[in-house]
C-alpha positions as CSV (number, residue, x, y, z in Angstrom):
1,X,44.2,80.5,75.9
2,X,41.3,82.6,76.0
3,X,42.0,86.3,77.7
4,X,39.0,88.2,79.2
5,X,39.1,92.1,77.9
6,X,36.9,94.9,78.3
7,X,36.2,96.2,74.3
8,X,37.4,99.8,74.5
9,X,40.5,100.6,72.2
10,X,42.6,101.2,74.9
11,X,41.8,98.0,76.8
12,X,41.9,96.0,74.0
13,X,45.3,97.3,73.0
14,X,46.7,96.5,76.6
15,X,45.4,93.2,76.5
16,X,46.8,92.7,73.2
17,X,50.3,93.9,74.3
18,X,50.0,91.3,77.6
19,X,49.4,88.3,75.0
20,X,52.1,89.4,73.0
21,X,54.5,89.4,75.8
22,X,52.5,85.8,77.0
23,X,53.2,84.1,73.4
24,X,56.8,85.4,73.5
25,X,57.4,83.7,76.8
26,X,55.0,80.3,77.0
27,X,54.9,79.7,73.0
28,X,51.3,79.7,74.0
29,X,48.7,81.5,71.5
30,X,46.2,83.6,73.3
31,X,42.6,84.8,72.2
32,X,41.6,88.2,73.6
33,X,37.2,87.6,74.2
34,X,35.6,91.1,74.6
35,X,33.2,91.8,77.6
36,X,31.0,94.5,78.2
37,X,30.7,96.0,81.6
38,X,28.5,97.9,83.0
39,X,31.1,100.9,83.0
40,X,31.3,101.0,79.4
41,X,27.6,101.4,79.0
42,X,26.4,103.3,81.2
43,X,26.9,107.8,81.6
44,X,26.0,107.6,85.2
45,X,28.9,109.2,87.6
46,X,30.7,105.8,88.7
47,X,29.3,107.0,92.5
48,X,26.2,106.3,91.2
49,X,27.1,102.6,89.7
50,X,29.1,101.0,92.1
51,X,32.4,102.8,91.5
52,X,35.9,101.7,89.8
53,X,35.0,98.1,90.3
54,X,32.0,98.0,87.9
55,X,34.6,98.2,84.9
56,X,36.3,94.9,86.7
57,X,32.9,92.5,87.6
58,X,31.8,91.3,84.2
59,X,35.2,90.6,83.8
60,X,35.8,88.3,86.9
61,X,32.3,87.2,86.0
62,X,33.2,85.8,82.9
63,X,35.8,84.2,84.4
64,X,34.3,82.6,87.3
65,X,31.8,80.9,84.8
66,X,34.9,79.6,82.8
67,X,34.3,81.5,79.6
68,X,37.8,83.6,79.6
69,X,40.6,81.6,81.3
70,X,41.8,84.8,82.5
71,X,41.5,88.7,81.9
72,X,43.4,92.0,82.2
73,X,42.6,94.8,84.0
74,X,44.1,98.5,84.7
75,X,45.7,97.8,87.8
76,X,44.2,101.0,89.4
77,X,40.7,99.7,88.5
78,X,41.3,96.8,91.1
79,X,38.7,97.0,94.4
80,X,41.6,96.7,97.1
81,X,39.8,93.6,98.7
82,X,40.6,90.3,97.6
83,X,37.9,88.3,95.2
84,X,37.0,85.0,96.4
85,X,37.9,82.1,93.6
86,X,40.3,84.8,92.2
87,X,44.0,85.3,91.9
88,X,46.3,88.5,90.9
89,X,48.4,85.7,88.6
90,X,50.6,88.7,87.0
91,X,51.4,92.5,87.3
92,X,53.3,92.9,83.7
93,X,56.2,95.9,83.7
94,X,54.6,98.7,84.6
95,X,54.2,101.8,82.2
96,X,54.6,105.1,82.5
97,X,52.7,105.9,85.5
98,X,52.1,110.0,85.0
99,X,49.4,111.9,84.2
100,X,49.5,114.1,81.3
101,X,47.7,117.4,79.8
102,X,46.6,117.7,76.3
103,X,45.5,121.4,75.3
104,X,44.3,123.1,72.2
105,X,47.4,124.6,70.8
106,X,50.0,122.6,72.7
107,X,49.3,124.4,75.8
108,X,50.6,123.8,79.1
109,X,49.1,124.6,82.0
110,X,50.7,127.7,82.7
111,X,49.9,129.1,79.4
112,X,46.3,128.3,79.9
113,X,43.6,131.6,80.4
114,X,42.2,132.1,84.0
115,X,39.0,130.4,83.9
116,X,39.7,127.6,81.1
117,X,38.0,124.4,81.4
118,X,39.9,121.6,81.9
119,X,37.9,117.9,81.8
120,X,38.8,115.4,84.4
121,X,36.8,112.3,85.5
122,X,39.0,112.3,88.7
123,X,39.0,114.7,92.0
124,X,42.5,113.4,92.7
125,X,43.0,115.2,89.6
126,X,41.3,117.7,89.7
127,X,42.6,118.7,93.2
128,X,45.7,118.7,92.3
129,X,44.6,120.8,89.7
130,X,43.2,123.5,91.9
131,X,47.1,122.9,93.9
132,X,48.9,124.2,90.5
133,X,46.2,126.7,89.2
134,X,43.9,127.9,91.4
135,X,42.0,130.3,88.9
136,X,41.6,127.5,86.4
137,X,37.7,125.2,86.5
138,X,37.8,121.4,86.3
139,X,34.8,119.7,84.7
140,X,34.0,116.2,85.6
141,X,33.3,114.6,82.0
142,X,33.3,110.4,81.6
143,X,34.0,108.4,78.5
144,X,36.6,106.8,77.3
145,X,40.0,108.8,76.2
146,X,38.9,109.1,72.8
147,X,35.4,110.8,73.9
148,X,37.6,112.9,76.5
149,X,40.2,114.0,73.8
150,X,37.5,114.8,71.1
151,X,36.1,117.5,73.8
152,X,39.2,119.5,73.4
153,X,39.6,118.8,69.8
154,X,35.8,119.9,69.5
155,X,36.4,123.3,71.6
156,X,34.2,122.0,74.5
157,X,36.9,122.4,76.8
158,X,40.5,124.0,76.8
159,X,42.2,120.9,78.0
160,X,41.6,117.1,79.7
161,X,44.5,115.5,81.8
162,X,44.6,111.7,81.6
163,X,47.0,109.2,82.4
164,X,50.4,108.8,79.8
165,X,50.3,105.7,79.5
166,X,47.0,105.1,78.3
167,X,47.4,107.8,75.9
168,X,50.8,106.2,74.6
169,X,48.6,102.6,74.4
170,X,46.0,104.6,71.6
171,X,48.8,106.3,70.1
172,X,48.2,109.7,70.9
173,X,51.5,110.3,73.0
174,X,51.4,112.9,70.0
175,X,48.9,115.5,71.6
176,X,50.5,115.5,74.7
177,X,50.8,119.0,75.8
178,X,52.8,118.7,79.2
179,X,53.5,115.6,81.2
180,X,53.2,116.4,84.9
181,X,56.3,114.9,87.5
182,X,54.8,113.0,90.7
183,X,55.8,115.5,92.8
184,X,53.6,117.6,91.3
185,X,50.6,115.3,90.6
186,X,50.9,112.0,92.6
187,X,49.5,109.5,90.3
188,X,46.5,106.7,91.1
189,X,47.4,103.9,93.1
190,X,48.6,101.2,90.1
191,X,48.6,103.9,87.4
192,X,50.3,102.2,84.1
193,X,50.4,99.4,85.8
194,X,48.4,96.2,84.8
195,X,46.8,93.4,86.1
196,X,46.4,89.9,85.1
197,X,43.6,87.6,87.3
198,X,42.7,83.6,87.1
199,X,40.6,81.3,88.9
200,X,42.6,80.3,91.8
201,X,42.0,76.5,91.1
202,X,43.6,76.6,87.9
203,X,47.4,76.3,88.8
204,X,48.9,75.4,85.6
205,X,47.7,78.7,84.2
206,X,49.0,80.4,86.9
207,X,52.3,79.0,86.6
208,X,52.2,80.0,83.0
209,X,51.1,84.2,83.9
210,X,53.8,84.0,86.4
211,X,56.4,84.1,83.5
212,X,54.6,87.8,82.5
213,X,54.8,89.3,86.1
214,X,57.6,92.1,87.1
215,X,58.6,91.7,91.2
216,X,59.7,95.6,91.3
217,X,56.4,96.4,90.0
218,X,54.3,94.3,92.0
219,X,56.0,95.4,95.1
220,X,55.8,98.8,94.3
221,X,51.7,98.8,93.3
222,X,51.4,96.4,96.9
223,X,52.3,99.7,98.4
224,X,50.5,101.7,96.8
225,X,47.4,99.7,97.0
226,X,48.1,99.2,100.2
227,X,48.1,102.9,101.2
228,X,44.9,103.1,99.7
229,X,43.3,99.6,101.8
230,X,44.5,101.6,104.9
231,X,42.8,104.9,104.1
232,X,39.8,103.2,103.0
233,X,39.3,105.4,100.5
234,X,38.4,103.6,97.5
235,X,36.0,105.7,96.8
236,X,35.3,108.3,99.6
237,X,38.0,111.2,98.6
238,X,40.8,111.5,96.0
239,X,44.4,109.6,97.3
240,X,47.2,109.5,95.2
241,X,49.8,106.7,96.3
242,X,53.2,106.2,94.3
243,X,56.1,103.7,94.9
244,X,59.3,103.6,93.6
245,X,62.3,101.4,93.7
246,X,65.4,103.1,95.7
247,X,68.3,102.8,93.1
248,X,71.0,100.3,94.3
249,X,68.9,98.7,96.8
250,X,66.2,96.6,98.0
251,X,63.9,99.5,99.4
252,X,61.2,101.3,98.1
253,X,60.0,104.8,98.5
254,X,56.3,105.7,98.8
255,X,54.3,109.1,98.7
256,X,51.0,109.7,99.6
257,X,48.6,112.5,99.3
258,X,45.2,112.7,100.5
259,X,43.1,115.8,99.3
260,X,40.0,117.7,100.2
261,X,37.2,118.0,97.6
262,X,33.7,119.5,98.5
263,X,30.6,116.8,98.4
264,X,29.1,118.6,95.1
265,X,32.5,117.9,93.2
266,X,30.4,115.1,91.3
267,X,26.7,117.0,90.5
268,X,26.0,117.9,86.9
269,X,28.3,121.2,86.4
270,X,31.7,122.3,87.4
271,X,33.8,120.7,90.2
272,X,33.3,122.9,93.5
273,X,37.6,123.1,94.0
274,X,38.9,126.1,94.4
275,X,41.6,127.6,96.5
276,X,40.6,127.3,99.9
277,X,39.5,123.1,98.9
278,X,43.0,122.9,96.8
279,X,44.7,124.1,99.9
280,X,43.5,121.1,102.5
281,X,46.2,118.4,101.7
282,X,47.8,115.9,103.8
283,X,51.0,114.4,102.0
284,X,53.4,111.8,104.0
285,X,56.6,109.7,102.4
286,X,58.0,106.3,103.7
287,X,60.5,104.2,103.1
288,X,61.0,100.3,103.9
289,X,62.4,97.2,102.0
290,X,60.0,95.7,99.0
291,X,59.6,92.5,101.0
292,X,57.7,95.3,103.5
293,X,55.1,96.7,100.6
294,X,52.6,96.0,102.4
295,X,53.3,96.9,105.9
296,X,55.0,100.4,104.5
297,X,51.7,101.2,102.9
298,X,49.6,100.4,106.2
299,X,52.0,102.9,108.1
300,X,52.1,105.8,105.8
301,X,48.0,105.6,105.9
302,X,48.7,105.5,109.6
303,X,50.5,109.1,109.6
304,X,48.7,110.5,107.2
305,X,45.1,109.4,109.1
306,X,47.1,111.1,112.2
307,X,47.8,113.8,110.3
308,X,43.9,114.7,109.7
309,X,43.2,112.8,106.3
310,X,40.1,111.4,107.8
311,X,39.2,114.5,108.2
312,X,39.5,115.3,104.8
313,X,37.7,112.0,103.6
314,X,34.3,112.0,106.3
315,X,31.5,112.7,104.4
316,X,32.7,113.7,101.1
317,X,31.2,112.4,98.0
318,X,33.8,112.2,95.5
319,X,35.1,108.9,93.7
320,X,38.6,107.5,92.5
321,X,37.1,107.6,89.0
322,X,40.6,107.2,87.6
323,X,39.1,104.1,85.8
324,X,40.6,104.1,81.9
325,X,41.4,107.0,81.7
């Protein structure tokens, strides 16, 4: 079976764990075929190139013309609107979902200066930054993690916060300076989690990726995503969304933030968030059963857009450039 994979290191190495995990199950033996998307390519700010969804296209492209029989993406890189001819076959066990800082020296961000420069392709980040730290600067960089961690290694920046578990799929769990809780940075919407598409007419391979997928983790990303459908805010201001199972039952937990970030965050230069931007937060949590994902991410949004998110969202120019990183 041939399996559709962007070529970065990190998404080839979550690709190759998915195929691992597919052989194991099925028997079957899986090819991973690289594709180049525009995302990889290009230095443009993702507002300026379609958004998260131009690292997912070529992908679904390849697909669609019958050249990969199906492909993996980060789960947070999904568009929330469903793709015609397309199926979400699988969502695979989903990784650590934090973000994490690595600094020069092992420091965390307490023990950073006032002032340092910490890179971040993401306002959600970078907001919640300004929430922990209002005297330190967040510097909108792009690349992938490698690029991102050579900045700090380099002495371009103090620090970059990216996601755990894509630092743990390169192997580099090992510079990890401090690993920050969701309560005190609400990850992405599908953080460590994957996603693994098909044609939609092709139901034997379908059967076959639905040996690979994790209920508790689909359930909990449908609520997540969800959140993020209702806020329409793909890419208009930085959401964070997290689900989790409630232990001993059927029920899931969600929390959602929604964060204010002025319309220059994403010009050449520093991100305009300071402490007055940091400050303008709406944050909501719900509860319902897992067979509800959906319908408890649709009414968090609700309370959270009652609570003034839209507020926070109209006419900002910021993007959920969480993408790979």
């Amino acid at each position: 079976m041939r399996l559709g994979s962007r070529r970065s290191p990190m998404a080839l190495s979550q690709s190759g764990d998915v195929a691992r995990l597919l052989t194991e199950r099925t028997g079957r033996r899986v090819e991973i075929v690289g594709v180049t998307t525009l995302g990889d390519v290009s230095r443009e700010q993702l507002t300026q190139i379609g958004g998260t969804g131009v690292f997912v296209s070529a992908l679904r492209e390849s697909l669609l013309r019958g050249e990969v029989d199906f492909a993996v993406h980060s789960l947070k890189d999904l568009p929330t609107g469903a793709a015609e001819g397309i199926t979400l076959a699988a969502v695979p066990p989903r990784d650590d979902p934090r973000d994490a800082l690595v600094a020069r020296e092992g420091a965390k961000l307490a023990d950073l200066p006032a002032g340092a420069r910490i890179g971040t392709g993401s306002p959600r980040r970078a907001a919640q930054l300004a929430l922990l730290r209002s005297d330190v600067t967040a510097v909108p960089i792009r690349g992938n993690a490698n690029t991102r961690l050579a900045k700090v290694r380099d002495g371009e920046l103090d620090a970059v916060v990216l996601a755990y578990a894509g630092l743990a799929r390169i192997g580099h769990t090992d510079l990890v300076s401090e690993i920050f809780e969701p309560e005190d940075m609400v990850p992405a919407p599908g953080q460590g989690a994957l996603a693994v598409e098909c044609r939609t007419d092709d139901t034997e391979l379908a059967e076959l990726l639905a040996t690979i997928d994790h209920p508790a983790t689909r359930a909990a990303v449908t609520a997540e995503r969800s959140l993020l459908a209702a806020l329409e805010a793909g890419c208009s201001a930085p959401v964070g969304g997290y689900a989790t199972g409630v232990a001993g039952t059927e029920r899931l937990h969600l929390s959602g933030v929604v964060l204010g970030v002025r319309a220059t965050s994403f010009q050449p230069g520093v991100l305009d968030v300071g402490p007055a931007a940091g400050r303008m937060v709406v944050r909501e949590r719900g509860e319902a059963d897992a067979a509800d994902a959906i319908r408890l991410g649709y009414e968090l949004a609700a309370r959270m857009l009652a609570l003034g998110a839209a507020d926070l969202m109209r006419g900002e120019n910021s993007d959920r450039n969480d993408a790979h990183d």
